[in-house]
C-alpha positions as CSV (number, residue, x, y, z in Angstrom):
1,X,0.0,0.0,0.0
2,X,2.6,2.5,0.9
3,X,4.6,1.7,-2.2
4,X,1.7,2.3,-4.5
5,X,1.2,5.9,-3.1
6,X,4.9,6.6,-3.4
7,X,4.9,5.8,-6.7
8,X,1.3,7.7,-7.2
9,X,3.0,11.3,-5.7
10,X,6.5,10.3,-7.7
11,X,4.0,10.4,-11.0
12,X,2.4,13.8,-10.1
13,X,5.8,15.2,-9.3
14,X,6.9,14.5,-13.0
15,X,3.1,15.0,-14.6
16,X,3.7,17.6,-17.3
17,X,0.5,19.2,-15.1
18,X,3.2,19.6,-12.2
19,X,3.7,22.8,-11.0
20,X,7.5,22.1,-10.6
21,X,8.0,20.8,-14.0
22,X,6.1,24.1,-15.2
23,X,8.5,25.9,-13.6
24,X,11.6,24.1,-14.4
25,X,10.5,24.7,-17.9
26,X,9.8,28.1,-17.7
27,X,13.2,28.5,-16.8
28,X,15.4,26.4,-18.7
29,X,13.7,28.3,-21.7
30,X,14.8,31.8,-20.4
31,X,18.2,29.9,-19.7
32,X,18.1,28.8,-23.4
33,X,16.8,32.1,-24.4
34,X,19.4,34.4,-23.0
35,X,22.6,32.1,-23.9
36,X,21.6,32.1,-27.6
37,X,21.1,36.2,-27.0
38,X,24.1,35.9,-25.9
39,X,25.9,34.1,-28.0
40,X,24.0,36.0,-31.1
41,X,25.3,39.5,-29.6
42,X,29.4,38.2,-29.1
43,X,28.9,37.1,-32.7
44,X,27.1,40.0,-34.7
45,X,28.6,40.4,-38.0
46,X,27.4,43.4,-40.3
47,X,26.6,41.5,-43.9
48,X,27.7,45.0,-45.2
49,X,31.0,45.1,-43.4
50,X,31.7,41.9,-44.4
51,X,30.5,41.9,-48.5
52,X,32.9,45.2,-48.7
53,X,35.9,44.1,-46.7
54,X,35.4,40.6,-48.9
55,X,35.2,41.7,-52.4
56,X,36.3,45.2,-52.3
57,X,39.6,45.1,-50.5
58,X,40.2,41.6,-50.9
59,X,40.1,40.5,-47.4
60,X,40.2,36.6,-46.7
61,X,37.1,35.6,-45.4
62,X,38.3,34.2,-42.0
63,X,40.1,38.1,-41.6
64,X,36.9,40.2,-43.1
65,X,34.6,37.5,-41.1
66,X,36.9,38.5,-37.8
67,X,36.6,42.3,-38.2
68,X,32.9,42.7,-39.3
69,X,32.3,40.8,-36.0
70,X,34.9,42.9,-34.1
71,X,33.1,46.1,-35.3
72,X,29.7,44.5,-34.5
73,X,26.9,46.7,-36.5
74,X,28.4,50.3,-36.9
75,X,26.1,53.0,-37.4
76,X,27.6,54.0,-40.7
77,X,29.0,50.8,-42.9
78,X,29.9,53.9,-45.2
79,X,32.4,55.1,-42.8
80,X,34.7,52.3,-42.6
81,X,35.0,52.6,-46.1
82,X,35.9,56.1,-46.7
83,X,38.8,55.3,-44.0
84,X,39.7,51.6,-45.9
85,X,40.0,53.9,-49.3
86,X,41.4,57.1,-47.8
87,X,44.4,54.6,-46.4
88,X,44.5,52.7,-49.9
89,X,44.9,55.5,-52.0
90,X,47.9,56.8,-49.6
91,X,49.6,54.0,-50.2
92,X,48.8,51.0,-47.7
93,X,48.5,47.7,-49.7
94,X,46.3,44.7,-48.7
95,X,48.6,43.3,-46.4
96,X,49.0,46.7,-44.7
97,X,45.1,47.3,-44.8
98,X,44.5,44.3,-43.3
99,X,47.3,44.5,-40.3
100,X,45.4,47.7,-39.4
101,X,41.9,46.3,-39.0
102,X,42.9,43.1,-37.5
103,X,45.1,44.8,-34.9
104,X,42.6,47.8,-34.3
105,X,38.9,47.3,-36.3
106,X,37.5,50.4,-34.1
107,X,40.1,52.6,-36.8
108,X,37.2,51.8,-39.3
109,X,34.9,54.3,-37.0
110,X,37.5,57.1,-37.0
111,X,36.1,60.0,-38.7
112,X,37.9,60.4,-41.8
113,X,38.5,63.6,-42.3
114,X,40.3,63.3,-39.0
115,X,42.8,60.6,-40.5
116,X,43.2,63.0,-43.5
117,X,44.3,65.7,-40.9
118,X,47.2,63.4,-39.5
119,X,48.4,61.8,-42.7
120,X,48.7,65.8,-44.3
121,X,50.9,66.3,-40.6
122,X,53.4,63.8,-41.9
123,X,53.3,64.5,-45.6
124,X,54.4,67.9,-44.5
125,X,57.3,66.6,-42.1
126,X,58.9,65.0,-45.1
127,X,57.7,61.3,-44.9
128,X,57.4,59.8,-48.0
129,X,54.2,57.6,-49.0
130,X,55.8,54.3,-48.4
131,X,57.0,56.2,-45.1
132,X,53.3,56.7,-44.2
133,X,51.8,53.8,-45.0
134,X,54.7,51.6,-43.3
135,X,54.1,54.0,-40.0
136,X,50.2,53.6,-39.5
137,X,50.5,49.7,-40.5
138,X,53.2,49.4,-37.6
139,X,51.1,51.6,-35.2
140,X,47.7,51.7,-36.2
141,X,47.1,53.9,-32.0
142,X,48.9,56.7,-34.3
143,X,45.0,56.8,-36.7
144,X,43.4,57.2,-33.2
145,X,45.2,59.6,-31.5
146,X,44.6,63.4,-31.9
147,X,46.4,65.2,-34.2
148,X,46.2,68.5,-32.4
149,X,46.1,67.3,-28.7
150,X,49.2,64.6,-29.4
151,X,50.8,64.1,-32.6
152,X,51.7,68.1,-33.3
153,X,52.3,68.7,-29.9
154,X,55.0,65.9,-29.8
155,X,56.7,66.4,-33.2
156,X,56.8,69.8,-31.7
157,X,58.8,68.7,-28.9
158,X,60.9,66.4,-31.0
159,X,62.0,69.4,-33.2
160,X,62.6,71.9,-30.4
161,X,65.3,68.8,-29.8
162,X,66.3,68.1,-33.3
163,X,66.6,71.3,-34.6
164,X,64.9,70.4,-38.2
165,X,61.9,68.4,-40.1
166,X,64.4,66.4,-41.5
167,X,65.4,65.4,-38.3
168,X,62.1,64.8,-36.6
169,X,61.4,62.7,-39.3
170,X,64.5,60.3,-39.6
171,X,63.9,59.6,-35.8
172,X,60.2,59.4,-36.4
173,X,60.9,56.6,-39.2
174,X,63.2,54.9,-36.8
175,X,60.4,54.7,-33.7
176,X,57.0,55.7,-34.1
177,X,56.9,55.3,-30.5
178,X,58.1,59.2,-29.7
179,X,53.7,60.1,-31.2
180,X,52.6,57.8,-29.1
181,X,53.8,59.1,-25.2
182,X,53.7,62.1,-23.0
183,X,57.5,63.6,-24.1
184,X,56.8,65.9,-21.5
185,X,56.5,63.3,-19.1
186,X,59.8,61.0,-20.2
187,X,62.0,62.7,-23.3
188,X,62.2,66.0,-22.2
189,X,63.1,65.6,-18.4
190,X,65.3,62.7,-19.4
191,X,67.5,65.1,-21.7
192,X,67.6,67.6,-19.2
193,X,68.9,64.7,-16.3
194,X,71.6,63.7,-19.0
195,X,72.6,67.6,-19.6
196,X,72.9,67.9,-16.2
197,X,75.1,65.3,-15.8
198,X,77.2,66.4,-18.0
199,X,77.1,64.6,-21.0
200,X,77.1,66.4,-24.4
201,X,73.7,67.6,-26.2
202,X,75.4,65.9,-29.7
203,X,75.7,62.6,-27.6
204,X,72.5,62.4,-26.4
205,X,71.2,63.1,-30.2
206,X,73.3,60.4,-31.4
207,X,72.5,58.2,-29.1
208,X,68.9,59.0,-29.5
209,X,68.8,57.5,-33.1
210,X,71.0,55.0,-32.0
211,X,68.9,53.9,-28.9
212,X,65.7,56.0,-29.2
213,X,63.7,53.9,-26.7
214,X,66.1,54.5,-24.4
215,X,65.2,58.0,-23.7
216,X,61.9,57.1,-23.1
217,X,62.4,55.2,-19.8
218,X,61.2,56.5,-16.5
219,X,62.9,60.0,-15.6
220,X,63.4,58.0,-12.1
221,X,65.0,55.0,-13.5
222,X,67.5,57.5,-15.2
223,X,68.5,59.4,-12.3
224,X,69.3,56.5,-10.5
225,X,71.1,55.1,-13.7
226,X,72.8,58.5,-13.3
227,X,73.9,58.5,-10.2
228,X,75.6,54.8,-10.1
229,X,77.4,56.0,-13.2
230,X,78.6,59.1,-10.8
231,X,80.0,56.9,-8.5
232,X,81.9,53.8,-11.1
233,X,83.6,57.3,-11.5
234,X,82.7,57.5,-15.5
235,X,83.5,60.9,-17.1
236,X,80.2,62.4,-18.5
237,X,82.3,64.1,-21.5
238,X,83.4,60.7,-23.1
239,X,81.1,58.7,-25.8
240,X,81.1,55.6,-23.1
241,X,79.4,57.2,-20.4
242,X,75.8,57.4,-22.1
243,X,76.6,53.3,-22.7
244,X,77.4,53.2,-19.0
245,X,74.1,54.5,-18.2
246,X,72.3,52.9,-21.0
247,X,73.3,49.5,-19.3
248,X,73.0,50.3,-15.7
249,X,69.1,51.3,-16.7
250,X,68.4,47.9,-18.4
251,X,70.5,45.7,-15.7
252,X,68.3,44.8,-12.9
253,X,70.1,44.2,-9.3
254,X,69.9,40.9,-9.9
255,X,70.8,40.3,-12.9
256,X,74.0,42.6,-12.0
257,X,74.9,40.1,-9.0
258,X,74.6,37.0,-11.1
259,X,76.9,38.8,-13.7
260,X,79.4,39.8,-11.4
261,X,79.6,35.9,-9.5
262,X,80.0,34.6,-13.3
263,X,83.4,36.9,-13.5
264,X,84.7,36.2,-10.3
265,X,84.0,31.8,-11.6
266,X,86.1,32.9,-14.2
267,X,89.1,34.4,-12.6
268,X,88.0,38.3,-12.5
269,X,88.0,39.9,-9.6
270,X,85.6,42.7,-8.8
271,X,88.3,45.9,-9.8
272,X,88.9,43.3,-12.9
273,X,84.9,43.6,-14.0
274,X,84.7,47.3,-13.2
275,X,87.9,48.3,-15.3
276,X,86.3,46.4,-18.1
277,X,82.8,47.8,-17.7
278,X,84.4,51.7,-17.5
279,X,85.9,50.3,-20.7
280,X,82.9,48.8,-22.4
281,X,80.0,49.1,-20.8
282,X,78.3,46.6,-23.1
283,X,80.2,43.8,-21.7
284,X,77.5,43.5,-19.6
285,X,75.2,41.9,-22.3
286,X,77.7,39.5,-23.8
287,X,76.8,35.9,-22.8
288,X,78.4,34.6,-19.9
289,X,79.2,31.3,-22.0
290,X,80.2,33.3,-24.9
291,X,82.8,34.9,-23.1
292,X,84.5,32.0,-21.0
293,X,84.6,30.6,-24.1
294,X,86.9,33.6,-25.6
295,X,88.7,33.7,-22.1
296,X,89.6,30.1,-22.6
297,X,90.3,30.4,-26.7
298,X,92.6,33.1,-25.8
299,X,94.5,32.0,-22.5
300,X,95.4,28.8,-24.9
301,X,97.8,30.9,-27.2
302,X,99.8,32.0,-24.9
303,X,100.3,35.4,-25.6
304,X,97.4,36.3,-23.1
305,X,96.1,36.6,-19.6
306,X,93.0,37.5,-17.9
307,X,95.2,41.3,-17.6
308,X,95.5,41.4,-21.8
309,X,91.6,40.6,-21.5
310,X,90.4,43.5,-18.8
311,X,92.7,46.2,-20.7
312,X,91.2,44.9,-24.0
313,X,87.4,44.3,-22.9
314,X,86.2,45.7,-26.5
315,X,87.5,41.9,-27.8
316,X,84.9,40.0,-25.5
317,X,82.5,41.7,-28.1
318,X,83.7,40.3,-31.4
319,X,82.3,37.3,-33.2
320,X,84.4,34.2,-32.1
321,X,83.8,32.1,-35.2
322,X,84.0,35.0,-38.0
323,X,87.4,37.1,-36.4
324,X,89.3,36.1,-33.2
325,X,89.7,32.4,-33.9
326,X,91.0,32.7,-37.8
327,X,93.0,35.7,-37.0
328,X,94.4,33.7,-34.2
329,X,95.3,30.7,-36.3
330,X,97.0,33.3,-39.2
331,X,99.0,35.0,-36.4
332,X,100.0,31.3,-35.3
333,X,101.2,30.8,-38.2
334,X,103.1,33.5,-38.9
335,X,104.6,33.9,-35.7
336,X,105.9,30.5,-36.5
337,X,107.6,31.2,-39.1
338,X,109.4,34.1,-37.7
339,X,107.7,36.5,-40.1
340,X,105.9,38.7,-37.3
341,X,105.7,40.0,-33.9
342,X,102.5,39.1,-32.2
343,X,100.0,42.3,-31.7
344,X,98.0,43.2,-28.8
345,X,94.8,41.7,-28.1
346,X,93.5,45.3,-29.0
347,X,94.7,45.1,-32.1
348,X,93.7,41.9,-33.4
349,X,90.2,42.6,-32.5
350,X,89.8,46.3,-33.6
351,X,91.4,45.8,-37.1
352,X,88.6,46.2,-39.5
353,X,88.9,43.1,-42.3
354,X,90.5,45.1,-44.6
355,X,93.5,46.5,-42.7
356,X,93.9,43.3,-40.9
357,X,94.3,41.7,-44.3
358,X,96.7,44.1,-45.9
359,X,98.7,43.5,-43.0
360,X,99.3,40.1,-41.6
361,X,97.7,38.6,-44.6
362,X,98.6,40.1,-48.1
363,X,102.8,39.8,-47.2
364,X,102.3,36.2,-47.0
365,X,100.1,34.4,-49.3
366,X,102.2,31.5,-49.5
367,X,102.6,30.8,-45.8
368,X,98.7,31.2,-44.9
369,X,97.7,29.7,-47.8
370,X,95.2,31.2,-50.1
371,X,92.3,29.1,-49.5
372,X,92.2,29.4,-45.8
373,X,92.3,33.4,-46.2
374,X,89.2,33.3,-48.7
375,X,87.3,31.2,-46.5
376,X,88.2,31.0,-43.3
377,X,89.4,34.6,-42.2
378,X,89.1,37.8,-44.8
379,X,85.1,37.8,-45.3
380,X,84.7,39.1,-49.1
381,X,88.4,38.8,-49.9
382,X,88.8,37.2,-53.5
């Protein structure tokens, strides 16, 4: 008896009359409801968008499918492609067209008249069309930014430094970067910490083409960079000393500490490292294994110590495979023969191919032998 009416109230439960089943209903229908809603809004793609990017600019499908969905259903269709045609008829090609959209779709709702306002800015600077088109491709932010709140304002800033278009522009080819921060905020009191300092206006130019990111770094960063150059005891006049503080700004403590326990493994001491980096700074970002690997190539002549390596530091820097080790086996030889006196570990690796070859090479083509030079030391030497 009490199983029947168990199984009597189990049937109601589940009845399609139940008022729990109407409910459960009810609500995995909303459920469904708002998922597909869901799912329908992430995946919106404007048929317009699409058809235009498709056949009129050539767009893969998977890339013009990716962007119409990315710019969902824009107000004006017509818009993205008065910016898609303004760009193509400055110069951007497919490729570039389609670098811009995937990396930033919301360019296609610029206004374009504002676009035509930037792109006149850098016409006028000097930049050529391939110039242009390369620059907005690379840093599509540059089509979003204002032209009169932050692109003039910054090539204004750039040229006060300069001195000229021509200038502005070679830097601006070099790194787009300098349109895209708050010079104010980073260039400008970073020039002014280095002046300071000491170091020459026409270094820190040179160094800004050279190194242009560089000057962009935290004004803080740089004074500290500054002030542990101060004390290595580096003289702000010389060419090194911007290095010196290049490195020191991009060398964390840590990485500093592991550097200087991998020179003391190899038989520097401390004064050792320091006398090399005063020397050339960028020893810092040779490979540790790199240069044991020199240390050891050289030790095994002879004709050096770890001394001929810290008063020639420049020599941990040169390619191990292309110049130290043929020159090395040419001067072997030589010496061998009586026919020279060895250099200095300076010269050997500050020769330029030419000089080294109308000296130790050129005498004596029948001791060195002619096929070793052409191949094996003397790069482009017939």
């Amino acid at each position: 008896m009490m199983i029947t009416i168990v199984c009597k109230n189990l049937a109601c439960l589940f009845s399609k009359h139940s008022p729990l089943v109407c409910k459960s209903s009810v609500s995995s229908s909303l459920s469904r409801r708002f998922f597909s809603s869901l799912r329908e809004t992430q995946n919106v793609i404007c048929p317009r968008v699409y058809d235009m990017l498709l056949h009129k600019y050539h767009f893969p499908p998977e890339v013009a499918s990716r962007v119409a969905s990315d710019l969902g259903r824009p107000n004006s269709p017509e818009k993205a492609d008065s910016v898609l045609s303004f760009l193509k008829e400055i110069g951007c090609s497919t490729t570039q067209l389609q670098k811009i959209v995937i990396d930033r779709p919301r360019v296609l709702l610029q206004g374009v008249e504002g676009i035509k306002v930037k792109i006149k800015v850098f016409q006028d600077l000097g930049l050529s069309p391939e110039d242009i088109a390369r620059l907005v491709s690379s840093n599509q932010v540059i089509l979003i930014l204002g032209a009169k709140s932050k692109i003039i304002p910054s090539l204004s800033v750039l040229k006060g430094l300069l001195g000229s278009d021509y200038n502005v522009a070679r830097l601006i080819r070099k790194c787009a970067w300098f349109l895209c921060v708050d010079l104010k905020k980073t260039l400008v009191p970073n020039v002014e910490l280095l002046k300071n300092f000491g170091i020459p206006v026409e270094h820190i130019i040179c160094f800004l083409f050279s190194f242009p990111r560089f000057l962009l770094i935290k004004p803080d960063t740089m004074r500290k960079s500054i002030d542990k150059a101060k004390e290595m005891g580096f003289c702000p006049s010389s060419k090194i000393c911007i290095y010196a503080v290049r490195v020191i700004a991009f060398t964390s403590k840590g990485t500093w500490e592991v550097k200087l326990q991998s020179f003391r493994d190899m038989g520097f001491s401390d004064s050792d490292t320091l006398t090399m980096f005063k020397r050339f700074p960028t020893v810092f970002y040779v490979s540790m294994k790199k240069i044991d690997k020199l240390k050891q190539l050289l030790l095994a002549t002879g004709k050096f110590s770890i001394s001929s390596i810290v008063d020639s530091p420049a020599s941990l820097g040169c390619s191990i495979e292309n110049r130290l080790d043929p020159r090395l086996r040419i001067l072997g030889i030589l010496e061998s023969k009586n026919l020279i006196k060895w250099p200095s570990l300076g010269t050997i690796s500050a020769l330029t191919d030419n000089k080294f070859f109308e000296k130790f090479v050129k005498p004596y083509p029948n001791e060195v032998g002619k096929l070793f030079v052409t191949k094996s030391c003397i790069r482009d030497k017939k």
